[in-house]
C-alpha positions in Angstrom: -58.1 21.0 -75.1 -61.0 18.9 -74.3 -60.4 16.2 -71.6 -57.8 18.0 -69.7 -59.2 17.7 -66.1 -59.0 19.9 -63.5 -58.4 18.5 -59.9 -58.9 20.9 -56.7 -57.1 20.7 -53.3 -59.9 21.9 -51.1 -62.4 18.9 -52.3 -59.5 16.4 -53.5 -61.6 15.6 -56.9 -61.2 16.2 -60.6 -63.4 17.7 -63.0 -64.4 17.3 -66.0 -66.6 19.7 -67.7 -70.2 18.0 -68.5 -71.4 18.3 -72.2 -73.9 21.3 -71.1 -70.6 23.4 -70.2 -69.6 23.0 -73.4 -71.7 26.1 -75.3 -70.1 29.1 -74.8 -71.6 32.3 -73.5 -73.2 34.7 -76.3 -73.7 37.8 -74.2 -70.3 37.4 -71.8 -66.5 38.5 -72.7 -64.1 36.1 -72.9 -61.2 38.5 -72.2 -62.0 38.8 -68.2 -63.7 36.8 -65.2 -66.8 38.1 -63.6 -65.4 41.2 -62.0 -65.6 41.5 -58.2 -67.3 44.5 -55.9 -64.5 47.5 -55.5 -61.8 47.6 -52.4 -63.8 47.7 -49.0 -62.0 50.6 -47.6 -62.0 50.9 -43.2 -63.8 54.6 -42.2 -59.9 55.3 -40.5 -58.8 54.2 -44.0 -60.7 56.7 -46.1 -60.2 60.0 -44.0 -56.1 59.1 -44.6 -56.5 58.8 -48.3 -58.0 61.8 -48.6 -56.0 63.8 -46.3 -53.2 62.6 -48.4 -53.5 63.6 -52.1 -52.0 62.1 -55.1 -50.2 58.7 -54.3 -46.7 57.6 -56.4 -45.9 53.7 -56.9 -42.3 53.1 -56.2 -40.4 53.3 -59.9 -39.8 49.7 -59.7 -43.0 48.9 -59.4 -44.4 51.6 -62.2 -46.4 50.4 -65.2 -45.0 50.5 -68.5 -46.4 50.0 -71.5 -43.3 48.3 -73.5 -40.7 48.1 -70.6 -41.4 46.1 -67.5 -39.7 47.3 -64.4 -38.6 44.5 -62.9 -37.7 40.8 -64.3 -40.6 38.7 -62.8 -42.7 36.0 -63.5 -45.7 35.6 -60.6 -46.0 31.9 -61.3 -42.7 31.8 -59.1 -41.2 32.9 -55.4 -40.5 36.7 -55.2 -36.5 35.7 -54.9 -36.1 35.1 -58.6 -37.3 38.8 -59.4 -34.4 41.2 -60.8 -34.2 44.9 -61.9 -34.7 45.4 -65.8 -31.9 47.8 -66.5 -33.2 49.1 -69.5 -36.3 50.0 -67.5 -34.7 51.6 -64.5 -31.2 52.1 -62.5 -32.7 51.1 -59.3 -31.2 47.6 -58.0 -33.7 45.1 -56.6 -31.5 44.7 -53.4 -32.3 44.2 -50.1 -32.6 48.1 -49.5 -34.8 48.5 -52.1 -37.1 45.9 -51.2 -37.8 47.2 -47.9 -38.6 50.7 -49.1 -42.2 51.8 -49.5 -44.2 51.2 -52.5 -45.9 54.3 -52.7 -45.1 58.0 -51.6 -46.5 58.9 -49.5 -46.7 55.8 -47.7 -49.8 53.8 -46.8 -50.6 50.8 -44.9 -52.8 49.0 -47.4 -53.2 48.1 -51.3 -55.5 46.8 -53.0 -54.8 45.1 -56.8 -57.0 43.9 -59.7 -56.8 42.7 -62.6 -59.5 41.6 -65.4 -58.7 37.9 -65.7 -58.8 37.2 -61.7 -62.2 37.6 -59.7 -60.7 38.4 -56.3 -58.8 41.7 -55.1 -55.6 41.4 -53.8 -54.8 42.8 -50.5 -51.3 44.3 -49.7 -51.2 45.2 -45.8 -47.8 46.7 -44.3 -46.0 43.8 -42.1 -42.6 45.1 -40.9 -43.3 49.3 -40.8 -46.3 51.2 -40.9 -46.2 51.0 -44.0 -46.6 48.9 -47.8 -43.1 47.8 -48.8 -41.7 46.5 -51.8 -40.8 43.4 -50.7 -44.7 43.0 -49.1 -46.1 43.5 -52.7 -44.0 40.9 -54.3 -44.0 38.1 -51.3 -47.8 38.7 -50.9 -49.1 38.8 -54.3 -47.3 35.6 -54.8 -48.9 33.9 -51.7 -52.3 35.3 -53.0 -51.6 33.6 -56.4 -50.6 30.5 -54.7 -54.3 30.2 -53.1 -56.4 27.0 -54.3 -58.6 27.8 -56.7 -62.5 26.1 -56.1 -64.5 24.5 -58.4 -67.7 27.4 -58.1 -64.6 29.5 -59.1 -63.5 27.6 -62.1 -67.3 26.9 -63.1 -68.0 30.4 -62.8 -65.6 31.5 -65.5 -67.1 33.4 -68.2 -67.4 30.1 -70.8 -65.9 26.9 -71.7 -63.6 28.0 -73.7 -62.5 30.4 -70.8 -62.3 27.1 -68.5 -60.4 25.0 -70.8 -57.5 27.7 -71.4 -57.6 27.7 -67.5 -57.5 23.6 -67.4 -54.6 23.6 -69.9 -52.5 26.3 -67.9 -52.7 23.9 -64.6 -51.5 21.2 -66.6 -48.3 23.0 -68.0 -47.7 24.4 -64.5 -47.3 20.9 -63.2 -45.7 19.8 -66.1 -42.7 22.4 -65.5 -41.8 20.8 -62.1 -38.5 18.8 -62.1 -39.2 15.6 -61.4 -42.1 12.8 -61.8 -43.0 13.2 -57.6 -42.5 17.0 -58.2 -45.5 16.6 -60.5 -47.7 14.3 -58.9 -47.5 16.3 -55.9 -48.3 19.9 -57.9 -51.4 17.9 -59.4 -52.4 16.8 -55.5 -52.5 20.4 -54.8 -54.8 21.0 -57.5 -55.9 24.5 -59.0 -54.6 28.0 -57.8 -55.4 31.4 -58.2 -52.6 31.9 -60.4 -54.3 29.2 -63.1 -57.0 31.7 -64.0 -54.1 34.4 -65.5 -53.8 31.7 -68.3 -50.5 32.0 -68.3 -49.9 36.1 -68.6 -47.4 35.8 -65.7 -45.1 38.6 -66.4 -45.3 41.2 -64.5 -45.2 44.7 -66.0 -46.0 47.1 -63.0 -48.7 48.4 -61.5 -51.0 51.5 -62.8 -53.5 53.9 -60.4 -57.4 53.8 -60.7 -59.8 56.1 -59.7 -60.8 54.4 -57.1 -58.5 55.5 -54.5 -54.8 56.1 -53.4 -54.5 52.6 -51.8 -56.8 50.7 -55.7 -53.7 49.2 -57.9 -54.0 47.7 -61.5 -52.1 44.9 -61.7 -51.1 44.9 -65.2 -49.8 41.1 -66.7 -48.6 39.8 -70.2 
């Protein structure tokens, strides 16, 4: 993969990793990104969460280890989602989307998973409460968020930063026309890049972190 460069949208430049980049890391994992601090939770925030008790994730949200819940690939708008009907009998309609994704309900989730360095936040924007349809529109926007060149640099190695270099060159190369692409490359690196191209959703899982703390589990 070496010479695949890397352009970012915030700086309008493209990157080429230096011959120092090139050594990778002895003593750091190349299975995640540096991990980020946990889910800064509001004072109002915490006394609800533990007033509440054990927190359910809506079924068609629910991890699986060999089923995922829903048909859906991150990398593209929340309309192309589907139910899996081997996984569940629920139907990804418009009801469903507007139910809440947990019971009880809360206003806020957090998500994280090992190959991204930021936490996603989920905050309720039609109810009181987290909805369906407010996990899948805004983990997509998050995913769609450039990606800076600290951020790339700051990937665990370089071989790390190349499988991230070759995943925003296939990105741009699925677009369906030759102004299609040249405009995805203008835009440079996003978020979704650093998943190296484990885009398919499989639900998310609890922590121990707290009702409203969300692994987002990806193959």
């Amino acid at each position: 993969m070496p010479g695949k460069h890397v352009r970012f949208n915030e700086e309008n430049i493209f990157y080429s990793p230096t011959p120092s980049d090139s050594t990778p890391s002895p003593t750091t994992s190349e299975s995640s990104l540096p991990s980020s601090t946990g889910p800064i939770t509001p004072p109002q925030l915490r006394e609800l969460f533990m007033r509440l008790g054990p927190v359910n994730i809506h079924p068609i949200l629910a991890y699986h280890p060999y089923v995922f819940p829903i048909n859906y690939n991150v990398s593209y708008p929340p309309n192309t989602a589907s139910a899996n009907i081997r996984a569940s009998p629920i139907n990804l309609d418009s009801y469903c989307l507007a139910e809440p994704a947990t019971n009880p309900p809360i206003p806020v989730l957090t998500l994280q998973n090992d190959f991204l360095p930021w936490r996603c936040e989920i905050r309720a924007t039609t109810s009181h409460c987290v909805t369906v349809e407010d996990v899948l529109t805004q983990l997509y926007r998050f995913l769609r968020i450039p990606g800076t060149r600290e951020e790339y640099k700051a990937a665990p190695n370089q071989h790390v930063r190349d499988t991230i270099a070759e995943t925003y060159h296939n990105r741009c190369l699925r677009t369906s026309s030759a102004e299609a692409y040249a405009e995805e490359q203008r835009k440079g690196l996003k978020r979704v890049d650093f998943l190296m191209g484990r885009t398919t959703f499989m639900g998310l899982s609890s922590t121990k972190l707290g009702p409203d703390a969300w692994v987002l589990n990806l193959q």
